[in-house]
Structures are given as C-alpha cells and as structure tokens.
C-alpha positions in Angstrom: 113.2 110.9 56.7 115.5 113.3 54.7 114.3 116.9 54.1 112.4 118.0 51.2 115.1 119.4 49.4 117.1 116.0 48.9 120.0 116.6 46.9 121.3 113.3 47.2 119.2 112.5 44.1 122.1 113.6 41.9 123.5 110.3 42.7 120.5 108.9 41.3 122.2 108.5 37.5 125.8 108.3 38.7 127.6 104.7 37.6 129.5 104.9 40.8 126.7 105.0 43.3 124.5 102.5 41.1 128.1 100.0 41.3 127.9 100.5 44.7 124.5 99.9 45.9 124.3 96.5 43.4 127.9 95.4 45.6 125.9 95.9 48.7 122.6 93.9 47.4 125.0 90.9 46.8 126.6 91.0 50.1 130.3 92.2 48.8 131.4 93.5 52.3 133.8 95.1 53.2 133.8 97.3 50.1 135.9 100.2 49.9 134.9 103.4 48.3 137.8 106.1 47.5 137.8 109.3 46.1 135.5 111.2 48.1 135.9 114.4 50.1 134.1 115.7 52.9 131.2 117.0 50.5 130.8 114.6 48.1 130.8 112.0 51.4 127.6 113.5 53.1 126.1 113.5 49.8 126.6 109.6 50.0 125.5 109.2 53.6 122.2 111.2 52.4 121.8 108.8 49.8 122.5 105.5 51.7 120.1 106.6 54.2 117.4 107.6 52.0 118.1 103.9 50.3 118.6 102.1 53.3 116.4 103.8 56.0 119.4 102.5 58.7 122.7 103.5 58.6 125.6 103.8 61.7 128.9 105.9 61.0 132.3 105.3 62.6 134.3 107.9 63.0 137.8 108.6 64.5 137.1 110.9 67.3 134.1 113.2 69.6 134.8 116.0 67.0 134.3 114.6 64.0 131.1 113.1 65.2 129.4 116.6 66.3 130.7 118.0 63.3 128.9 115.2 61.0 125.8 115.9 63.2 125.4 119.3 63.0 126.4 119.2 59.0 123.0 116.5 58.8 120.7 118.4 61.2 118.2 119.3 58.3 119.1 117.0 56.3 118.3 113.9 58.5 115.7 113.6 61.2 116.8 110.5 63.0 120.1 111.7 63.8 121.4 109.4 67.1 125.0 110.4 69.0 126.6 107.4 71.1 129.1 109.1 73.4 131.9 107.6 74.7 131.8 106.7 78.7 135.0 108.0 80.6 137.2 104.2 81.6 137.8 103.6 85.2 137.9 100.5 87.0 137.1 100.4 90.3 135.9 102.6 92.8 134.7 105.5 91.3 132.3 104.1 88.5 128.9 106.5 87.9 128.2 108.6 85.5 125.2 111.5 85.1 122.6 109.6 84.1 121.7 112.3 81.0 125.1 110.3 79.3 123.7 107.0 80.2 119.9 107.8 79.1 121.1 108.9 75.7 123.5 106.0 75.5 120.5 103.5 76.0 118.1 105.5 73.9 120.7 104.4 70.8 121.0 101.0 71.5 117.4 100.3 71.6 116.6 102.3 68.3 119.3 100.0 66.9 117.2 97.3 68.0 114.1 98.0 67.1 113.0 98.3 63.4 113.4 102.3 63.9 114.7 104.2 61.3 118.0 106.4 62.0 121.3 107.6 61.4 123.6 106.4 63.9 126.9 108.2 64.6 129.9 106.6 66.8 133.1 108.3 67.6 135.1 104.7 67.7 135.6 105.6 71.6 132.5 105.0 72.3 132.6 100.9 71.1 135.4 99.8 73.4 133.0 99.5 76.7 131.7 96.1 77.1 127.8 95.5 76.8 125.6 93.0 78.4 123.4 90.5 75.9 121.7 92.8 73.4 119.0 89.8 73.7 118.1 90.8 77.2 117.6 94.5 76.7 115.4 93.6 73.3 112.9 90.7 75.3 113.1 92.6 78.4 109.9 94.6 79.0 106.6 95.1 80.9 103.8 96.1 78.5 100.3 96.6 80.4 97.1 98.2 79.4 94.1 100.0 81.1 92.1 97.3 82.9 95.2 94.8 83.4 95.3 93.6 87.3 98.8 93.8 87.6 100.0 93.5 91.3 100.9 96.5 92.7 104.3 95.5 94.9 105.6 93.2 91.9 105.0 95.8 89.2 107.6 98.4 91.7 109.6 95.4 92.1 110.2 94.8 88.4 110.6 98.9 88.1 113.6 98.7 90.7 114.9 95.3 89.0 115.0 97.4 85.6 116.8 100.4 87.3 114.4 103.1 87.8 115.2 104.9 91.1 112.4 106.2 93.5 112.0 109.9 93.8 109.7 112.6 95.2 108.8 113.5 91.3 109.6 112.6 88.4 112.5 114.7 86.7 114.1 112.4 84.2 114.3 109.4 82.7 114.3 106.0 84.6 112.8 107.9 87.5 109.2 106.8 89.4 107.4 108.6 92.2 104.9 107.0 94.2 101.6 109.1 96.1 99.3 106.3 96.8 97.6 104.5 94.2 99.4 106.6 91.5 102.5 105.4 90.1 104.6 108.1 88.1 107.3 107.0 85.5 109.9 108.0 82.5 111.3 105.1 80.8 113.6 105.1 77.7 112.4 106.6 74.3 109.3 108.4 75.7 109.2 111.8 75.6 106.8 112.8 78.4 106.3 110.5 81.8 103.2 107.8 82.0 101.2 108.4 85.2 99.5 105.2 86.3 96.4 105.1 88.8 95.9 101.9 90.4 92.8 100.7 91.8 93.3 97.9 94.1 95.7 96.0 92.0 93.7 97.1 88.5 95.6 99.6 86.6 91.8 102.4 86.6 93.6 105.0 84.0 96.8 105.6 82.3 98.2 109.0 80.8 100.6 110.8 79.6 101.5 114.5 81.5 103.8 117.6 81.1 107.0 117.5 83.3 106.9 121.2 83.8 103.6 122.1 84.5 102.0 118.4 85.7 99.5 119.0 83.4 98.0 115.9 81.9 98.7 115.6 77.6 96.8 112.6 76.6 95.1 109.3 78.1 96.8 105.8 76.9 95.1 102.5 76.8 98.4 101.0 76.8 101.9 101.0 77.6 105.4 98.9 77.8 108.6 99.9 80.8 111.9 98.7 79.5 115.0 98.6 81.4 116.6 102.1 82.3 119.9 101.2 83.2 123.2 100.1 80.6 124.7 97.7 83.2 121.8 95.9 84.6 122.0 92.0 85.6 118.9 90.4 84.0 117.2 86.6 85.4 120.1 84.1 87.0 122.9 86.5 86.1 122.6 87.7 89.7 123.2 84.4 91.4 125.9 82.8 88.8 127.7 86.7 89.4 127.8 85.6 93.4 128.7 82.2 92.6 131.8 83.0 90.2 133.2 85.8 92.3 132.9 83.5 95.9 134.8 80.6 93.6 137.6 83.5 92.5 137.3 84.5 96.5 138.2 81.2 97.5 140.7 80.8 95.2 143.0 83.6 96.2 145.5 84.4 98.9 145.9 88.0 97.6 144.7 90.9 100.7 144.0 93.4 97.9 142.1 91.0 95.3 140.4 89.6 98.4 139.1 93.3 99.7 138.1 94.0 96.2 136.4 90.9 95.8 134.6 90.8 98.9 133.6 94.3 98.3 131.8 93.0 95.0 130.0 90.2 96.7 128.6 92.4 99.3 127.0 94.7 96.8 125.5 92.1 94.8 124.0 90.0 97.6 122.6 93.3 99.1 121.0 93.8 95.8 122.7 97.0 95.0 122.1 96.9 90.6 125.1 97.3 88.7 124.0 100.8 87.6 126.2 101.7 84.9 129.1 99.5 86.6 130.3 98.6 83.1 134.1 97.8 84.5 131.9 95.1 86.9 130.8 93.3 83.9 133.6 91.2 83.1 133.9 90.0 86.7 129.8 89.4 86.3 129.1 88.2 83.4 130.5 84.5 81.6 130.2 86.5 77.9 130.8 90.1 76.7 129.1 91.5 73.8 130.3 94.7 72.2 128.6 97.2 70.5 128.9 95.2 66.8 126.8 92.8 68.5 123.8 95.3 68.7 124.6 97.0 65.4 124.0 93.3 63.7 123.9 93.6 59.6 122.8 97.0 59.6 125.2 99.1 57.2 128.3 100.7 58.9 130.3 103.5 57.0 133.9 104.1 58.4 135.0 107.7 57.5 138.8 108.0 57.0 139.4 104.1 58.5 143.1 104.2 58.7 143.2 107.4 61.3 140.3 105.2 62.9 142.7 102.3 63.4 145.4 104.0 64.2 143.3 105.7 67.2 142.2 102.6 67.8 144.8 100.7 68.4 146.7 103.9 70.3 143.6 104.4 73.0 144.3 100.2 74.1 148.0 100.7 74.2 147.6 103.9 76.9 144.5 102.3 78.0 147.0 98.7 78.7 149.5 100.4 80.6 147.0 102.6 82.9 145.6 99.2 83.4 148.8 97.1 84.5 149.4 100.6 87.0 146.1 100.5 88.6 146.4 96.4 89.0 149.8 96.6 90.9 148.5 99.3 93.2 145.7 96.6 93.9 142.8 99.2 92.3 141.6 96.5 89.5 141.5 93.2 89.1 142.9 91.1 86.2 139.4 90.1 84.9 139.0 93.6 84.2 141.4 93.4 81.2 138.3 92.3 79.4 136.8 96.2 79.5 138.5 97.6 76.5 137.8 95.9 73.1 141.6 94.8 71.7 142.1 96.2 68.5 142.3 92.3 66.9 139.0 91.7 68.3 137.7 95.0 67.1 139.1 94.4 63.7 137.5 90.8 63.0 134.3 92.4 64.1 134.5 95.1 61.1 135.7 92.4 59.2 132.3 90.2 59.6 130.1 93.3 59.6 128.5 95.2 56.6 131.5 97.4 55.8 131.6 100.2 53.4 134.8 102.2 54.0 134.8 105.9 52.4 138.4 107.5 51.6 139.8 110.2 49.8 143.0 108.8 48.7 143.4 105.3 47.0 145.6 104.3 49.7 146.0 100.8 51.4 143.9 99.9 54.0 145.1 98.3 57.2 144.2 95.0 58.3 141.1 94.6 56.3 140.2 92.2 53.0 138.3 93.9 50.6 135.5 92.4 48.6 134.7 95.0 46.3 136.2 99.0 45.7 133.9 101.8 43.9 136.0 104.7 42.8 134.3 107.7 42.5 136.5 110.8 41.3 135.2 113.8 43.5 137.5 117.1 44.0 136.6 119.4 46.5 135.3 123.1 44.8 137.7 126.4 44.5 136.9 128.6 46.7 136.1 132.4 45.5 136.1 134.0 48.5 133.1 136.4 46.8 135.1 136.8 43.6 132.2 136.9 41.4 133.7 137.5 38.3 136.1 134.0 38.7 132.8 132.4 39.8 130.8 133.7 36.7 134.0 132.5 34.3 133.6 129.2 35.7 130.5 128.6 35.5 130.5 129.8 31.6 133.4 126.8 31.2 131.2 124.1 33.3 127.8 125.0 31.2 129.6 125.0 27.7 130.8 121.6 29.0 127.3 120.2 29.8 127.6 120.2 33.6 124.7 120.1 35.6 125.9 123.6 38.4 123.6 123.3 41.9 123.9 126.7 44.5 122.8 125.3 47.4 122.4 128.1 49.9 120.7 128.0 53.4 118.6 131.5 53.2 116.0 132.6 50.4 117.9 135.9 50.5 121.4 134.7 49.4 119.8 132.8 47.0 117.8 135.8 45.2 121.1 137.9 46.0 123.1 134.7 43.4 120.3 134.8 41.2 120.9 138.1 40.7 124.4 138.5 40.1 124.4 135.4 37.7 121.3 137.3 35.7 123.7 140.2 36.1 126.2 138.0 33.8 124.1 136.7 31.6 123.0 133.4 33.3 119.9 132.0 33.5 119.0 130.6 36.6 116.4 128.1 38.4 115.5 128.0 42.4 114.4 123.8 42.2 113.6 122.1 45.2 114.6 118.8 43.4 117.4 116.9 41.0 117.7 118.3 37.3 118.9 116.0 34.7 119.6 118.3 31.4 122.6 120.8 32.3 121.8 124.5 33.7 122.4 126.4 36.8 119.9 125.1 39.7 119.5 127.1 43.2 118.6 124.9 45.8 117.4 126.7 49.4 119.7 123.6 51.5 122.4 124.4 53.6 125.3 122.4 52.6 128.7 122.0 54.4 131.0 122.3 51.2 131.2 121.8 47.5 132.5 119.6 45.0 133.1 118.8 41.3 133.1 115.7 39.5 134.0 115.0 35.7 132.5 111.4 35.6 128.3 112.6 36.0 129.5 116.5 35.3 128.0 117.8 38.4 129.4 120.9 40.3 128.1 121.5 44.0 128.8 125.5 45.2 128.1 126.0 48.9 128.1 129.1 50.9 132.1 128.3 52.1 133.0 128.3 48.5 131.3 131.1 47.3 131.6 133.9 50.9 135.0 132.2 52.2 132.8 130.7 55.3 130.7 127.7 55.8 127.1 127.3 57.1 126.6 126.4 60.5 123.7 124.1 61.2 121.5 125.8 64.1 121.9 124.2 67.4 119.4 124.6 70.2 121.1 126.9 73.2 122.2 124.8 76.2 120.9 126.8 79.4 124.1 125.7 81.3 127.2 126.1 79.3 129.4 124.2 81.6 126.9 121.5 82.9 128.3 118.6 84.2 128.1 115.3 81.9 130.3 113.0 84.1 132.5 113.3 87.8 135.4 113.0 85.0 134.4 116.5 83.9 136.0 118.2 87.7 139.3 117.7 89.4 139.6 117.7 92.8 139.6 121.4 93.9 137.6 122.8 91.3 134.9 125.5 92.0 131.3 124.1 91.4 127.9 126.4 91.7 124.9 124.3 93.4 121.5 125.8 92.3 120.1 126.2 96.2 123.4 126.0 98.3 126.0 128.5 95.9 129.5 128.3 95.2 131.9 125.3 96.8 134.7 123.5 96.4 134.8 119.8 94.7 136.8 117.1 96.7 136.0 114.0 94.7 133.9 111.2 94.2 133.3 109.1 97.9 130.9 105.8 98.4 128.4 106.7 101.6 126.0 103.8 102.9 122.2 104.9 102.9 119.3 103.4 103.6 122.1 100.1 103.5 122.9 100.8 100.5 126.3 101.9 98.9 125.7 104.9 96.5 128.3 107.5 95.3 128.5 111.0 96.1 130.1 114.2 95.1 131.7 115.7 98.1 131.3 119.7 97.9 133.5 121.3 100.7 131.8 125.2 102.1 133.1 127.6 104.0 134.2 126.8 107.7 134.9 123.3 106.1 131.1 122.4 106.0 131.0 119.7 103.5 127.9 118.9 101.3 127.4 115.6 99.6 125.3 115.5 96.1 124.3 111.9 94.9 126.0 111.5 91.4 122.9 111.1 90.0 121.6 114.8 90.7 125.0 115.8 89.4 122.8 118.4 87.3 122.5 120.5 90.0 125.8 121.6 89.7 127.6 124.0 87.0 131.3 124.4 87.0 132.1 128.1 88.2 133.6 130.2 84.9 134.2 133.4 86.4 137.1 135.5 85.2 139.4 135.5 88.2 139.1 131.9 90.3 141.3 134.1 93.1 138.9 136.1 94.4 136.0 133.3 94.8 134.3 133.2 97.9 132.8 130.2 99.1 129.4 130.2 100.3 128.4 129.1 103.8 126.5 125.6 104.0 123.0 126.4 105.4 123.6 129.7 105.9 121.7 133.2 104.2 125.3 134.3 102.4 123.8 132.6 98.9 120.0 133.6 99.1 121.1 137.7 100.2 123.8 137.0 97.4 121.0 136.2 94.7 118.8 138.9 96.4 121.6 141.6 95.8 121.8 140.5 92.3 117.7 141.1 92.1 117.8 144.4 93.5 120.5 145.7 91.4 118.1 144.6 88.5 115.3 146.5 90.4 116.6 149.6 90.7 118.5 149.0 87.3 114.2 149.0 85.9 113.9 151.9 87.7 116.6 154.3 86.3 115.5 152.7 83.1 111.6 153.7 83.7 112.9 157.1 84.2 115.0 157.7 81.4 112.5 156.2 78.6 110.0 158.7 80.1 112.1 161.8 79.2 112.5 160.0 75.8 109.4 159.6 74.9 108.3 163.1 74.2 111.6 162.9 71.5 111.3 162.2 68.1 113.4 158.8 67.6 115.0 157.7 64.4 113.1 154.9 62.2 115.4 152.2 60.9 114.9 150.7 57.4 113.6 147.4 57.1 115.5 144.2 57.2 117.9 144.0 54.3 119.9 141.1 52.8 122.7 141.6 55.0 120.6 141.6 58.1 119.3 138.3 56.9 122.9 137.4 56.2 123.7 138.0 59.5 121.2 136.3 60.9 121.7 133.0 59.2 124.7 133.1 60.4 123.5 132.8 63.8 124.5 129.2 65.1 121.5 128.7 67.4 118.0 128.0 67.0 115.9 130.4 68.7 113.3 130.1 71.0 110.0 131.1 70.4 110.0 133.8 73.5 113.3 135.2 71.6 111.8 135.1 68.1 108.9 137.4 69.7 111.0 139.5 71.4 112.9 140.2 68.1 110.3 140.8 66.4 108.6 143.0 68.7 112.4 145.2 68.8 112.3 145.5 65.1 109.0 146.6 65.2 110.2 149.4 67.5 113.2 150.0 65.8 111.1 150.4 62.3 108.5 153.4 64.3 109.3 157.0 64.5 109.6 157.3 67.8 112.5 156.6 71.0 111.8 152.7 71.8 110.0 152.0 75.0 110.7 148.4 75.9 112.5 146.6 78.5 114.0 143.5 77.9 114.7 141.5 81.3 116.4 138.2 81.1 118.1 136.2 83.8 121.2 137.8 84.9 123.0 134.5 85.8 125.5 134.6 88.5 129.8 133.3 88.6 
C-alpha cells in the first residue's frame, strides 16, 4: 500500500514512464532507464510499486539500503531489509538469531503472493540458499479439534529449528508446561499457545509476550520452518553419505579432522542452524537468492558501482579463502559459498531487470533489450532564499509547469503558502496529482527535488527550499550498541550482561551439552571467572560505550559487586527525588513564567526530530507543555532509566 498522498501519480501522463511500463508488459528485460537522480528515482520506485504491488531493489552497499528505507517509510508499508550475513567458514558459524529471523521473514514474503518492497544491499545475495521449494511446501497447518500426536508434532517443531526454552521470547522458540505447547514461528507477530488434550489440539490462541495475557482464540494455524540452513527429508542421510565418500577418499589429517567433525554433528542430529558455509559440503545443488526472487521485478540503482563491488567483495573474499584453506580452516568445497560474479551476472541477465542510472553511460556486462530516457535534473537549492525561489517559480508558471511543495508538517506548509501569497502566488494544499499548471502543496515528506522539461513538472522538497533534508522518523532502539552478530566484538572488548555486569569478551568457543555441540560466547570476570552465553541469547549483552575503557572495572562472576552497583545508582536517583521534592516546594509559592504556545519553529523543530515517539513520551510532552503554558513554577518530575557504562 502507498500512503494517501501518492505523488507518484505525476508519472501517470509522462511518455517516459508509459514507454516503460508497455517494455515491461512485453517482457523487454533487461531494460535500462537513464537520466534519473536520486528524486526523480524514488518517485519511480513509488510508481512501480503502486503498478506492480512487488518490487525488490539492488543496491551497492548497507548504506544506501537504510537510506532508501527510511526515504520510503511513509511512503511504502511493506518495506522488507535483507541484511547481509558476516562470511566465515568453519568454526565459528552462528549468528543472533534477530539477523537470521528477519532474514527468513523476507524470503517467505517473496514467496508467498504478499505484497512488498524488497530492498538488498548486493552483499546480502552472495550466501548460498537451500531449495526455495522446501521452505514454500514445508509446513504444519493444524486446527482446533485436529488429533495430532503430541511427541511427533515437538519432533517436527525441533526438525524445523525451533529451540526449547523455559518461555517463549522470540521467534522460532517453544516452551513446553504439560499439555500446553507455546510457540513463535516466522511472520507472526504474537506467539500461538496450544493446549492439548490427550493428543486433540482442545484450544488454540494467540497471547501477549510481555504480559502472557491471552489476544485472541484461533481455529487454525500453520508452523513453518525457523531456521535459514535447515536440511529438509533425505538431505540428512545423502549429506552423511557424500561427506563419508569424501572421508574415504582423502589422506589429508586436516580435511580428515574437519570432515569427521561434520559427520559427527550430522549423525548426532545437531541441525545446521544457520551453518550456511556447511551447505556446499551438504547439499548436491545451491540456489541463490535470484532463485527465490523468481520473475518478480528487480530495480538495480547505480548497477555499474554494484558490479564493481561485486566483483571486488569475491576477489578479497577468494584470497581470504585460499588463506584459511592452507591453514587447513576450510575445505575446498567451500569455494561454492560466495556467488562468482559470472554466475551473479547471468542471473541478472535472465531475471526481470530494469536498471535506473543517471548518466547515459555504458553498462557492464549486461545486453539490453530496451532503454527509456527520462531527462530529470536535480532542483537548485535556495537555502531559504525566498526571493530566488519566488523568481523561479514566476519563470516555471509562465512556462506551464505543473510546481508541487511537498513538505512533511502542516506548519511549513501554511508558513510556504504564506510567503508565496506574500508574492503574489496563488497556492493549493492537494492531497493528489494536478494536471492544469499551478503551484500545489502536498503535506509528504520527500527526500529531494527535481525538474523535468519533457512533462514540465518541478518537485521542491524541504532540502531545496531550508538547505536540509527530511529525516523519515525511526522508532528508538532501547540498546544502541546491541549486538547483531559475534562479528560485531573482538576479542578483548568490554561487553555489559543484563544480570552478571561488565566483562571481558574472549571469543566464540564450541561447548558439548546435553551431547550436543552449540557455540558460546566466552565472557572472562574478575579473578578470571569466566561466563559462557549461548550465541543465541547474545541479546543479553550490550557492548560497553563509556568514555574512558581505562578505568573499567570488571564485575565479579556471582558475586554482589553488580547488584550494590545498580543499587548505588537507585539511591543516587532517590535522594536525587528527594532534593528535588524539596526544592519544587519552595517554588511553588512563586509566581513562574507562562510560555507562549507552540509556534511554527517549535513545530519546525520538532519535525526535525528523527525518531518516532512513544506514546508514554508523547504524554509526557504534552503534559510539560501544559506546565510550561500555566502561570506558575512547574511541579513535575520526570524519572526515566538512568542506564549504566
């Protein structure tokens, strides 16, 4: 869905989009489209989506993708993020599974019929994928009287990669108390809770992960695998079968301990959980990420830097590879991991292509079938020089151009209004296209403008017109410096563990539990006590960002230091409220000074404001203005969490 105001319906006359779209009905990919900057390209990808309903977009690095994002938050609902995975071979191969759930998430919405915009730094398509067929059949649906056997139906959970746990905290969890089985798979928001009766599923439900609270009861239901590197039916067996033949075959100590070590784990039944660099030694054919993206539409934003990255990521990645081979850390199947950029290349070449430039230059390695050329420039920017704006404007409406201020805040836009009526324009606020010229105010954040001669449309944004840009609102991460993957530490960092404090990382170690091998983080303590956290529950831990790493003590493994630590910290904030208490009761008897009410600059600043509030902090402002606004001192306390590092 796009949002309400769409302004990618001033494309709707254009000869250059209509060109376009009529290539694309009769199949002419790859087609090339130049002369678009940044602008006048998310005003395409608007369009395409609100034509197509599907749309992925390639782009050359992890920047450019959360920049994209955050310029179609609010303009897009669907918006899906596949991040790249960090390459190693061997030994130390998890991830946090957060990574991993959002990476699945995006494959099966590409699957399914769903709706979305899909966007793909082009690191994130080299990691090999099992059969996209697997992960589309693969599924346990049930409903509410189903008999469903009890132990098979936890088997199938553990064969899909759900790990047990005391409660259910994230996805591709399950908790067991009795008869009630608790569980998160991929794409649902809240966990189902199922009560068994013998083996008859009695109820089904859907509850609150916070408060336990049930939401809603559910007839029905389907589990899909949790995991990205799962073996699915024989691939088990023909995995043991290839890797004893490639045993048998070599003389090697090195390939033989690494082998052996493989064999072990898959006979023991240990799932490949995210053990992407296994795949090649499991599996008879890789797939790639083109194989689950299938015919749907794939725009490649500045393609030439994309190849170019492309084909400089599998050099480095080559020669890292041939190091960790000779030092017996990887095995020469494991070339397979990384996508070679020929391979990658006759992929694009096969898919649904459209490739968006702003230069008419040559394009590498890639026969085109059709080219659009559109003739976008990006708009001046005033830098709040009115009076050039106002000169323009009287040139572009004498000339029959169609002007649209897109501005994010109702404020600015009464504020433009204003100043145009001031100069003798005559302004609209529209929330949709206009096709006779005029100046039209649209309330839509916009990342930047443009101009074009060939449909006489001009786009001004808030970066042309105040110098600065709109910032989509993000929602506030409560950790900062929470840790995505074990690649995010060195050895030797300091790390903060909610219940046992600050330690010392040491790296990534395989322990045997319950006979099974799982990885751990290893976090050393004072007197060398050493704590190990499953990678899995790698949330736990925040990287320490205090100011001065010098002076860091370590806390004491099972010890009080941590607890009288966080205990100081309260009491300081106690007798903090007290001193406070004291001092707004001498104020009160004063006469405080009432603020004005909120002007446009206070709304200015407050647009500008790159988060999305809560709704606790959108009371508490309002209940401060309030204050602010009375005739008297305020008397309000505002207590937040006080943190620690």
């Amino acid at each position: 869905m796009v949002s309400k105001n769409d302004i990618s319906t001033i494309l709707r006359g254009a000869t250059e989009y209509k060109t376009l779209r009529r290539n694309m009905r009769g199949g002419l990919f790859p087609q090339a489209v130049f002369g678009v900057e940044y602008g006048s390209f998310i005003l395409n990808i608007i369009a395409l989506y609100r034509d197509l309903g599907k749309l992925v977009v390639i782009v050359e690095n992890e920047a450019v993708a959360r920049q994209l994002q955050d310029d179609l938050i609010g303009q897009i609902d669907n918006i899906y993020l596949f991040d790249k995975l960090e390459m190693t071979f061997f030994d130390a191969y998890s991830h946090s599974h957060q990574l991993e759930n959002a990476r699945l998430n995006t494959l099966y919405h590409l699957l399914e019929e769903d709706n979305g915009l899909f966007i793909m730094p082009v690191d994130s398509m080299f990691v090999p994928l099992n059969d996209p067929l697997h992960y589309l059949n693969e599924r346990l649906s049930f409903a509410v009287g189903d008999t469903v056997e009890r132990e098979r139906f936890i088997e199938t959970l553990v064969n899909y990669g759900y790990s047990a746990e005391p409660i259910v905290e994230a996805t591709g969890q399950f908790a067991l108390r009795g008869g009630i089985v608790d569980v998160l798979p991929p794409l649902a928001e809240q966990p189902l809770r199922i009560e068994f009766f013998g083996d008859e599923i009695d109820s089904m439900r859907r509850y609150d992960m916070t408060t336990l609270r049930s939401i809603e009861n559910i007839s029905q239901a389907t589990i899909r695998p949790c995991r990205e590197g799962l073996l699915f039916g024989d691939q088990l067996d023909l995995a043991i079968e290839r890797n004893q033949a490639r045993l048998k075959a070599t003389k090697n100590g090195e390939r033989r301990r690494l082998l052996s070590k493989l064999i072990e784990e898959l006979k023991e039944g240990v799932h490949i959980d995210l053990r992407y660099q296994l795949l090649p030694l499991c599996l008879s054919e890789m797939h790639a990420i083109f194989d689950y993206i299938g015919d749907v539409v794939t725009v490649y934003w500045h393609y030439n830097r994309i190849v170019e990255r492309n084909r400089a990521r599998y050099g480095d990645w080559l020669e890292r590879f041939k190091q960790h081979l000779e030092k017996g850390e990887a095995l020469a199947e494991q070339v397979e991991l990384m996508l070679q950029p020929e391979v990658w290349l006759n992929a694009v070449a096969k898919s649904n292509a459209l490739i968006f430039s702003g230069l008419k230059t040559p394009l590498q390695y890639i026969k085109l079938k059709s080219i659009v050329d559109y003739h976008f420039r990006e708009a001046a920017n005033y830098h709040q020089h009115f009076d050039l704006v106002k000169a323009d404007i009287g040139h572009w409406l004498s000339s029959g151009y169609r002007i649209y201020i897109l501005l994010a805040s109702a404020e600015r836009l009464t504020a433009v209004q204003k100043m145009l009526a001031d100069g003798g324009f005559e302004s609209k606020i529209v929330t949709a296209e206009r096709d006779i010229p005029g100046i039209y105010l649209v309330k839509q954040a916009f990342p930047s403008g443009f101009t074009t001669e060939t449909f006489k449309v001009v786009v001004l944004t808030e970066r042309e017109l105040f110098g600065r840009r709109h910032q989509a609102k993000r929602r506030r991460v409560k950790h900062a410096r929470s840790i995505k993957s074990f690649t995010d530490l060195a050895v030797g960092d300091y790390v903060v563990h909610d219940t046992h404090g600050i330690g010392k990382y040491r790296g990534v170690f395989q322990l045997t539990v319950d006979g099974q091998k799982k990885d751990f983080l290893k976090i050393s303590y004072k007197t060398d006590d050493v704590l190990y956290v499953p990678v899995e529950k790698m949330e736990t831990l925040q990287k320490y960002i205090g100011a001065d790493v010098s002076k860091v003590r370590l806390s004491k493994l099972g010890g009080t230091e941590w607890s009288k630590t966080k205990q100081r910290v309260k009491k300081s904030v106690e007798d903090m409220t007290d001193q406070l208490i004291s001092l707004y009761a001498e104020r009160k008897a004063q006469k405080g000074y009432a603020f004005s009410a909120d002007g446009p600059w206070q709304h200015q600043f407050e647009d500008d404001f790159p988060y999305e509030e809560t709704d606790d902090q959108l009371k508490c402002i309002a209940e401060i203005k309030r204050d602010m606004e009375a005739a008297k001192p305020m008397d309000r306390l505002l207590c937040g969490d006080v943190g620690y590092g």
